[in-house]
C-alpha positions in Angstrom: 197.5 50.5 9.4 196.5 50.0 5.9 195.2 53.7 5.8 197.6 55.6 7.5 200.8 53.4 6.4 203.1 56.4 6.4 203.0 56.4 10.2 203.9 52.6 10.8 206.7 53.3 7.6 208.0 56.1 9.7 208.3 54.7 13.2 210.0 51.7 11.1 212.1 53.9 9.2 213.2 55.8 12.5 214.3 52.4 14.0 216.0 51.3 11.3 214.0 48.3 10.1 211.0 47.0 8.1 208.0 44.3 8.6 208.9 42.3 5.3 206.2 39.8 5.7 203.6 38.0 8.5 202.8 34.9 8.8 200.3 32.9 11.2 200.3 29.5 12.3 197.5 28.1 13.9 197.5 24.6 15.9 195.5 23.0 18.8 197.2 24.3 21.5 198.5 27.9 19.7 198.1 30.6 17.7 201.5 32.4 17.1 202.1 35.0 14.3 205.7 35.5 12.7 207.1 39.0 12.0 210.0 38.7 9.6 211.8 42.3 9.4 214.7 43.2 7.6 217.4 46.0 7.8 220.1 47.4 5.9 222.2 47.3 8.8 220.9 45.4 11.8 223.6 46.9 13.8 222.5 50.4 13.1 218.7 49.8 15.3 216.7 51.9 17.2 217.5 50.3 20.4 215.8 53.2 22.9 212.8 54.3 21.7 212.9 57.3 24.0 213.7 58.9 20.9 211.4 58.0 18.5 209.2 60.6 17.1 205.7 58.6 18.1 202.3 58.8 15.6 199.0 57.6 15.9 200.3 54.1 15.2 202.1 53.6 18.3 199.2 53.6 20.0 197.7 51.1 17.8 201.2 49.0 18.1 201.2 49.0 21.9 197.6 47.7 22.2 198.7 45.0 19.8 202.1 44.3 21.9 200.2 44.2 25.0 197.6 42.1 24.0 199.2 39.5 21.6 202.9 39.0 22.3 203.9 36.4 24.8 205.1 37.6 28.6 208.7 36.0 27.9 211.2 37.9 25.4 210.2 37.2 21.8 212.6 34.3 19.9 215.4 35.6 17.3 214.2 32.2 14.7 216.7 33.1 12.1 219.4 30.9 13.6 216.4 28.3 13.8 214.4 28.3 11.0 214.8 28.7 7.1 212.3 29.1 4.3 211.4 26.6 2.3 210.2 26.3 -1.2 206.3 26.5 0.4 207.2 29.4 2.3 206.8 27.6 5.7 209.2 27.7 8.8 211.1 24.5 9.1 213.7 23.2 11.2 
């Protein structure tokens, strides 16, 4: 990603959203990674991708999705979670 950023910055861009930051949390029984993305306009996002204009990252993207991400839906936090002073998730 680091080397060809202007594809993932492009398939963002077309959706209407960016990856702000990543975190990971590790415990005994988990491994989860946070993607915090911010918009302009969430209201305004890419919902079907049928028209994105794909690059060499979706590949890349899809492999990580597959392999990663949880079977259920993923969890909107924001309503949960805040950031605190040490930049960790909190109730």
């Amino acid at each position: 990603m680091r080397e060809n950023i202007e594809f993932p910055k492009s398939e963002m861009e077309q959706k209407g959203y960016f990856w702000d930051s990543v975190f990971y949390e590790k415990g005994d029984d988990f491994e989860c990674i946070y993607i915090v993305i911010k918009s302009a306009d969430f209201s305004k996002i890419m919902m079907d991708e049928r028209e994105l204009v794909v690059s060499p990252f979706r590949d890349v993207y899809e492999k990580f999705r597959t392999t990663c991400w949880a079977p259920e839906p993923y969890i909107d936090l924001e309503p949960v979670f805040c950031f605190n002073s040490s930049l960790t998730f909190s109730g």
